[in-house]
C-alpha positions as CSV (number, residue, x, y, z in Angstrom):
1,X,2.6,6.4,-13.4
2,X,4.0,2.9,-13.0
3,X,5.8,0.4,-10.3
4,X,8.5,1.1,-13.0
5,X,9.0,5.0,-12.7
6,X,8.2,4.6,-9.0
7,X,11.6,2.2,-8.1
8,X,13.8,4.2,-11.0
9,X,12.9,7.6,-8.9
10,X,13.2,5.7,-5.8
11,X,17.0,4.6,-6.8
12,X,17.8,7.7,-8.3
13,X,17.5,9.6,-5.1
14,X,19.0,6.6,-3.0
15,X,22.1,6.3,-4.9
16,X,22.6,10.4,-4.6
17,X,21.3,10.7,-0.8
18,X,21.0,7.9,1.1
19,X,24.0,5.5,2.7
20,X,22.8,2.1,2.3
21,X,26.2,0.4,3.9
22,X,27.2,-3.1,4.0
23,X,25.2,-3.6,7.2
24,X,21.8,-2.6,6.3
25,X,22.3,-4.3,2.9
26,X,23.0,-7.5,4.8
27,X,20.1,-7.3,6.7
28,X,17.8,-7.0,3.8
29,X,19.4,-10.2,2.2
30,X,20.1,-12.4,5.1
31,X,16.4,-11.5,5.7
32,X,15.3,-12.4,2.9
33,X,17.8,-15.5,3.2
34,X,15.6,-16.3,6.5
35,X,12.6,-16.7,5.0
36,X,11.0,-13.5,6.8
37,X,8.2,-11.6,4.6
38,X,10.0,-8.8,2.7
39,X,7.7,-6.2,4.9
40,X,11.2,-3.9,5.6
41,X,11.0,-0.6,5.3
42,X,12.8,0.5,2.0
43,X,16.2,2.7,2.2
44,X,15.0,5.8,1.8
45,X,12.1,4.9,4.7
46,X,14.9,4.2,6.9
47,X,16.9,7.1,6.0
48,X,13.0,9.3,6.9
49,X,13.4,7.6,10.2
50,X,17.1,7.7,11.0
51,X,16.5,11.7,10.2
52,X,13.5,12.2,12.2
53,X,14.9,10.5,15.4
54,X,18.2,13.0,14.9
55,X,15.6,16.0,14.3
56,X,14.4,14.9,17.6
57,X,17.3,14.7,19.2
58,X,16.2,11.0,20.7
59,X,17.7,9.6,23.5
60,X,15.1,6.9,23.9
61,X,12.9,5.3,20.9
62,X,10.4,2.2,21.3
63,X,10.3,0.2,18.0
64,X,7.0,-1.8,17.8
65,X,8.0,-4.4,15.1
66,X,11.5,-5.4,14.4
67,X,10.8,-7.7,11.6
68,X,15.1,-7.9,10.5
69,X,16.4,-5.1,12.1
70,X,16.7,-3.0,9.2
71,X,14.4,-0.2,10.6
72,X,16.3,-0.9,14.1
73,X,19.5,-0.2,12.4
74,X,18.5,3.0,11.0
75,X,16.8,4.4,14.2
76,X,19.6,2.8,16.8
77,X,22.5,4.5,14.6
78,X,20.5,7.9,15.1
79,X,21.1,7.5,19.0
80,X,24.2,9.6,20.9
81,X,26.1,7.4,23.2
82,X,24.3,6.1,26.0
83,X,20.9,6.2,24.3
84,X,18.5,3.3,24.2
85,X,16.3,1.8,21.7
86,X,13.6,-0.9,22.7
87,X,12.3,-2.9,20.4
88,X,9.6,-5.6,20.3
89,X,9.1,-8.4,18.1
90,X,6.4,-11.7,18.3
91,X,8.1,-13.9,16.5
92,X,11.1,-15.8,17.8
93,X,12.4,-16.6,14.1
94,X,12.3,-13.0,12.9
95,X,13.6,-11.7,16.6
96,X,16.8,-14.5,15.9
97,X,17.7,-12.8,12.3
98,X,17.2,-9.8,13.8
99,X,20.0,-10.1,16.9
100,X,22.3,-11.5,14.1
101,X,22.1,-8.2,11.8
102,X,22.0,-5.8,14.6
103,X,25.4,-7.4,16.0
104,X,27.0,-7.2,12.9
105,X,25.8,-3.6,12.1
106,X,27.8,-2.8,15.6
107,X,24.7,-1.1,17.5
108,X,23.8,-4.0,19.9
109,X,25.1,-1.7,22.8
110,X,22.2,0.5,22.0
111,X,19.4,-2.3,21.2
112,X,16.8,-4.4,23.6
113,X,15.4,-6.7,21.5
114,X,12.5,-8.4,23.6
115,X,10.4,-11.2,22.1
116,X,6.9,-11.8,22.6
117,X,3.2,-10.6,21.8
118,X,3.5,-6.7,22.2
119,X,0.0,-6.0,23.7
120,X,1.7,-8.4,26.3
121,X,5.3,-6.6,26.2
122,X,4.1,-3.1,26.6
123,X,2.3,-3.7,30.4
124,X,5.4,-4.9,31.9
125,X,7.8,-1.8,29.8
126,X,5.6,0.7,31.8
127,X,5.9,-1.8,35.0
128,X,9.4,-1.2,34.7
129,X,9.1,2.1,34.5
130,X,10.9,2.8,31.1
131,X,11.0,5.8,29.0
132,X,9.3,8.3,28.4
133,X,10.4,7.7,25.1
134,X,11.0,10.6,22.4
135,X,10.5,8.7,19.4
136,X,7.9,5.5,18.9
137,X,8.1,3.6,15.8
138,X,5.2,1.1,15.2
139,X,5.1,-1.3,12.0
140,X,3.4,-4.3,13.4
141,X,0.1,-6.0,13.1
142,X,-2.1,-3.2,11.9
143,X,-5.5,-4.9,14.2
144,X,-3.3,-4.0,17.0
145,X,-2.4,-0.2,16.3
146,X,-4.8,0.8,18.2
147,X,-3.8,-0.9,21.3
148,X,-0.2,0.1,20.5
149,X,-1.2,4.2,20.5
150,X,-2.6,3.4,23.8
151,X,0.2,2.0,25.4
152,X,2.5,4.6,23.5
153,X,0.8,7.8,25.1
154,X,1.4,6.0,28.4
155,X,4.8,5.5,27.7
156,X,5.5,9.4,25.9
157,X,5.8,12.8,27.0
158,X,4.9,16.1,25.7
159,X,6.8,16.6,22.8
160,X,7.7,12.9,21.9
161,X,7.2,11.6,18.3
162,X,4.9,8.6,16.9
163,X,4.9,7.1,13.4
164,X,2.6,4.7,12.6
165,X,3.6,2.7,9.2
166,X,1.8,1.6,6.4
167,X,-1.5,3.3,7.0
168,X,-2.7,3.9,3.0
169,X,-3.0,0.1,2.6
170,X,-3.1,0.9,-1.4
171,X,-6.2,3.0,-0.4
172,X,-8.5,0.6,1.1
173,X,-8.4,2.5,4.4
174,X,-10.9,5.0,2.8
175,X,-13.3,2.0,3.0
176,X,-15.5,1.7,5.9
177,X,-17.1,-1.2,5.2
178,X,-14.0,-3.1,4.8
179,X,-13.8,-6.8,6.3
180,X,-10.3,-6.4,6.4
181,X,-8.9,-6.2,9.8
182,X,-5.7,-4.4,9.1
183,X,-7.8,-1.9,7.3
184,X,-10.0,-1.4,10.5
185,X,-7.1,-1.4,12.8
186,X,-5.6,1.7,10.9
187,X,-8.9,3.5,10.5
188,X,-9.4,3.1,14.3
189,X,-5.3,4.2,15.3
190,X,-6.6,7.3,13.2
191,X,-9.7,8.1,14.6
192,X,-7.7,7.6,17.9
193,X,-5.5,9.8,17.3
194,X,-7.9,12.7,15.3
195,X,-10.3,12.8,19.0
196,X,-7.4,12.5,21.0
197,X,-6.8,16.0,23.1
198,X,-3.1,15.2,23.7
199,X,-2.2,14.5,19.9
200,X,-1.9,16.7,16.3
201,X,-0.5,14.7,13.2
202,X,-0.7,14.2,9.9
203,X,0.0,11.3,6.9
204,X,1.3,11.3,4.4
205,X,0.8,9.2,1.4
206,X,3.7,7.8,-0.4
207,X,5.0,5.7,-3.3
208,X,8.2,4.0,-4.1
209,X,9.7,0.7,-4.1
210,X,7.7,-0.5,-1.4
211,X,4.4,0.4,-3.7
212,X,1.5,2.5,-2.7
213,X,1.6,3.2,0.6
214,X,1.6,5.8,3.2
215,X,2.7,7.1,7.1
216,X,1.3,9.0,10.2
217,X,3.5,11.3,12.3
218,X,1.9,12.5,15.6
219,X,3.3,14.8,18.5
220,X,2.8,14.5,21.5
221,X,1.4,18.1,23.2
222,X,0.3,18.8,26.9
């Protein structure tokens, strides 16, 4: 098994079952164009999320890390008419490229972009009284996921979705004496959510052309 055979599967199945349109191609290169790190999730991720948020039947998702806006594509194009999708990014640079491809994939209607720290974002989204939110999306700084579950049970309901990104780390998380503090971050979002009473999920390990990776999916239950 190889990077090699990974991508060539990973493109046979996009080119048969996933719609990568003008739009989200743009957004990956005028990403890329921008400088921002190439941390995207890959076509057939987006295509995982766009289908899960339509299995849902979403009217309201909370993105926590827009990076580009390729993910936000995906997920806002999932939404009927009149839904909402929040997202949140730190960076002003990445939020910039980001407002630029969602306008020109045609679903700013349906997209807040807010910039700014999320542990500092997500306090004054439940001040506001958003959501509940059926679907939350977080690929951000992993030393922060377990902050971010927090704030996303607060701002869920029973039977709302969470997917936590990039969890595997190439299999370091099964290291507990790791000093590195995205590793810790996603082993403490998963011992989170295995203790908490309100939560069932599972991950899933996966590889592709974004390499060795992997995903949680939670629900949310009474």
């Amino acid at each position: 098994m190889s990077q090699h055979l990974w991508n060539a599967v990973d493109d046979y199945f996009n080119g048969l079952l996933v719609e990568e349109d003008a739009p989200l191609r743009g957004a990956a290169e005028e990403s890329e164009a921008a400088g921002l790190p190439p941390h995207q999730v890959a076509p057939n991720q987006g295509k995982l999320l766009h289908l899960l948020a339509r299995i849902q039947g979403a009217r309201s998702i909370l993105e926590i890390g827009t990076l580009g806006g390729y993910s936000t594509i995906w997920l806002a194009r999932a939404l009927p008419e009149g839904g909402r999708l929040i997202t949140l990014e730190a960076d002003p640079h990445h939020a910039e490229v980001a407002a630029a491809n969602i306008a020109r994939a045609e679903v700013g209607h349906l997209v807040d972009l807010r910039v700014g720290n999320a542990v500092d974002t997500l306090p004054v989204l439940a001040d506001e009284g958003v959501g509940p939110f059926d679907l939350v999306f977080i690929d951000a700084d992993k030393p922060s996921n377990p902050e971010y579950l927090r704030w996303a049970l607060r701002l869920t309901r029973p039977g709302s979705v969470i997917i936590g990104d990039n969890v595997v780390r190439e299999g370091a998380v099964t290291d507990p004496a790791s000093t590195d503090p995205r590793v810790q971050g996603v082993r403490s979002f998963t011992e989170l959510i295995a203790e908490h009473p309100r939560l069932t999920a599972t991950t899933l390990q996966t590889v592709g052309a974004k390499g060795y990776d992997g995903f949680t999916l939670a629900l949310v239950t009474e």
